[in-house]
C-alpha positions, 0 to 999 in steps of 0.5 A, a space after each residue: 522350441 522349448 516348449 514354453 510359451 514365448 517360443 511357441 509364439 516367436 515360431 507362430 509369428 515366424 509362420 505368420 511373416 511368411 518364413 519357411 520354420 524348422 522347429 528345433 529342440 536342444 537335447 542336453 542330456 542330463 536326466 531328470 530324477 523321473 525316468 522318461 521312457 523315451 530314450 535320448 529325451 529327457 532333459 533337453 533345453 530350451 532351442 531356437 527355431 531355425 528359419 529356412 527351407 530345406 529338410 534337416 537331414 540333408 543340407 541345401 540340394 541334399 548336402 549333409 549336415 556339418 560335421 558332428 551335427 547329431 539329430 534325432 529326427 523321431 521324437 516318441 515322448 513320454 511325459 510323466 510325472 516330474 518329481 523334482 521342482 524345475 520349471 520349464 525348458 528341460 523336461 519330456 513334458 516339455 518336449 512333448 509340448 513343443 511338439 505339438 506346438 510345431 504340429 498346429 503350426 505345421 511345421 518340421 520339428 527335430 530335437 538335436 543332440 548337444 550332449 557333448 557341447 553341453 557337457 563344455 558348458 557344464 565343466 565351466 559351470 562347475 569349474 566356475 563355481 569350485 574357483 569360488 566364481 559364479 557362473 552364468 551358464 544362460 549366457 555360455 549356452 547364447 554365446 556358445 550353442 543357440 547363436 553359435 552351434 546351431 548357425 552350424 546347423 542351420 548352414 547345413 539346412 540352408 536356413 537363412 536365420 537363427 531365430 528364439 523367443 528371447 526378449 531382446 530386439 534387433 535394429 539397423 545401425 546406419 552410422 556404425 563402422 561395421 555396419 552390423 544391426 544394434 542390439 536392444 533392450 526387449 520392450 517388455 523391461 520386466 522380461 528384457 533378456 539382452 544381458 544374456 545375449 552380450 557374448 554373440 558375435 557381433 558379425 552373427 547379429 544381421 542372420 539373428 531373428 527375435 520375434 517377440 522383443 517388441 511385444 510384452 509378455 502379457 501381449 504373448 500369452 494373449 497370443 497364444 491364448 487367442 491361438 488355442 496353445 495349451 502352453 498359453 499360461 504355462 509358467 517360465 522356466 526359473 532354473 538352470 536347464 542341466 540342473 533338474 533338482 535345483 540344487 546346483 551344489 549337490 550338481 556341482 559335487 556329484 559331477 565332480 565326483 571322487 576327486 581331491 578339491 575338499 571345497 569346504 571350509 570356514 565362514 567367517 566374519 569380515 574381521 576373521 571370526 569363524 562363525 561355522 563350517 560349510 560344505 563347500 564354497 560352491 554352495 556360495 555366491 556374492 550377495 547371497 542371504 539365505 542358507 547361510 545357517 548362521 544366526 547374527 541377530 540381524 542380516 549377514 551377506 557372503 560379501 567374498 569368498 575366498 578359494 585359497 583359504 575356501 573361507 566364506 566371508 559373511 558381513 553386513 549389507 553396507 560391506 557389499 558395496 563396490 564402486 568398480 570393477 574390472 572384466 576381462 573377455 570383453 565382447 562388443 557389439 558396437 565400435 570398441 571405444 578407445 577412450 573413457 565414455 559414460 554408459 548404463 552398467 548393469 551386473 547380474 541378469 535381474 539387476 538394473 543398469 547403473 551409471 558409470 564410466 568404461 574404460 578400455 584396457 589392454 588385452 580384451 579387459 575394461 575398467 567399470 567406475 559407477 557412479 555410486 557404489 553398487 552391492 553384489 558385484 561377483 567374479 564370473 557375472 557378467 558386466 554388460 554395458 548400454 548407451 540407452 537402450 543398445 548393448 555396448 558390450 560386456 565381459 566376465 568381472 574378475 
């Protein structure tokens, strides 16, 4: 439970189908500019509610929890006034909202402490973006802690589901070898967030809950307007959870710290004319228009970044342009295909899906050829493919 709107009313609607809930905050420990007189509070990201029946110190007959699992059972916040820009998920104002939640719905309400593994997400995070790569951080955090650390968790409670307020939505899947429930597009496509949930494991599908992916965002809020939640008309988060200024690159260098990888460098036009300096290729992604502080005289774009030379490489739109790609680490939630197969490609989180063509390739990879070129294709995004409305699969491009 984040203390946002969407899973607040994923754990009211858990409550209401019945289930025995556990509400869970995930505390990642970095700290926003504000001070929280709280210890351990401040900066904690948006967690799932975990579905079972036993009390989260003790597993099921009083086992303990699995090892490693920290839990910070008492939750006195403070919420002061934020002086940063960040929208939701991370802040003690959050926490405090999330609280109460689980109070009107009556309910166990535990924040856990991730600052270790969080700290795994924030070196790929910045390793990514130092190797002239953009990162998907959302993406590591579903993989790796909401739909991988808390089935830990959740096994030491005895809980039976791993639940979130994520658009998405699950259905069976008779024919499929595995015989493992497919994962859909959330009803709402303004909202969809199945993109961000490619890396799950597949075998993780049939424990996995997401109450409000048949619903539109509208329809939750109305929700939890109709419920009395305060959260009710509280705004999304729109940031990355760990970076509580907003400015990823001032993150990037500060957590990097006095080493010796100068990242800056040249920008460059596509024929090689040095148009200016940056401070470094970390402040960069494909595509990118704004904060480029050169003046063309019309719109240029980072169309590449290069780590070796750490030039910025700016052009026009039309040289954004790529009609394939290909993506290693693959992860499928479907049978692998073993020959090409026509599929909906969609290549960063707020893109839509575009035709193309997979192919499976040796070691983990694919080969993705659209069926016309598409702009922004940046190593380190994710490449998730559909047939309709099903994720396939995905992998990170190269």
């Amino acid at each position: 439970m984040s203390g946002g709107v969407d899973s607040s009313v994923a754990a009211h609607l858990l409550c209401e189908a019945g289930h025995e809930v556990i509400g869970v905050f995930m505390r990642h420990g970095e700290q926003s500019p504000v001070a929280c007189a709280a210890p351990g509070v401040a900066g904690a990201s948006l967690g799932p509610a975990v579905v079972g029946e036993a009390p989260p110190q003790t597993g099921w007959g009083g086992a303990p929890l699995a090892p490693g699992t920290r839990v910070l059972a008492s939750l006195p916040i403070v919420a002061p006034q934020r002086l940063d820009h960040k929208q939701g998920c991370c802040s003690a104002s959050d926490a405090e909202d999330a609280r109460r939640v689980a109070e009107r719905l009556d309910i166990p309400f535990y924040a856990l402490n991730l600052e270790q593994e969080f700290g795994r997400i924030i070196d790929y995070f910045v390793d990514e973006y130092t190797r002239g790569r953009t990162p998907n951080p959302c993406v590591a955090c579903n993989t790796w802690l909401k739909f991988g650390k808390l089935f830990d968790y959740a096994d030491s409670v005895g809980a039976e589901f791993v639940a979130t307020g994520h658009y998405a939505k699950l259905a069976p899947q008779e024919h499929d070898a595995a015989g493992e429930p497919a994962l859909l597009r959330g009803l709402d496509g303004t909202k969809d967030q199945s993109y961000v949930l490619f890396g799950v494991e597949r075998s993780r599908l049939r424990r996995m809950l997401l109450p409000i992916g048949g619903f539109r965002k509208t329809e939750i809020r109305r929700l939890a307007t109709d419920m009395g939640l305060r959260v009710a008309d509280k705004r999304d988060s729109q940031e990355i959870c760990f970076v509580t200024t907003g400015r990823h690159d001032e993150f990037i260098r500060d957590r990097r710290g006095d080493d010796d990888r100068d990242t800056s460098g040249e920008i460059v036009s596509t024929d090689g004319t040095v148009l200016g300096h940056h401070e470094g290729i970390e402040g960069f992604t494909i595509g990118q228009r704004k904060g480029l502080r050169i003046a063309m005289g019309d719109r240029r774009f980072v169309v590449r970044i290069e780590p070796e030379t750490r030039r910025v490489v700016i052009g026009q739109r039309h040289e954004l342009a790529r009609a394939e790609l290909t993506a290693s680490g693959v992860n499928w939630l479907a049978d692998p295909p073993t020959d090409p197969r026509s599929c909906l490609a969609q290549i960063r989180y707020n893109s839509s899906a575009k035709p193309a063509t997979m192919t499976p390739l040796p070691d983990g990879r694919i080969h993705v050829q659209f069926d016309e070129p598409q702009d922004g294709v940046a190593p380190g995004q994710a490449v998730v493919c559909y047939d309709g409305e099903r994720v396939l699969g995905g992998g990170w491009i190269e």
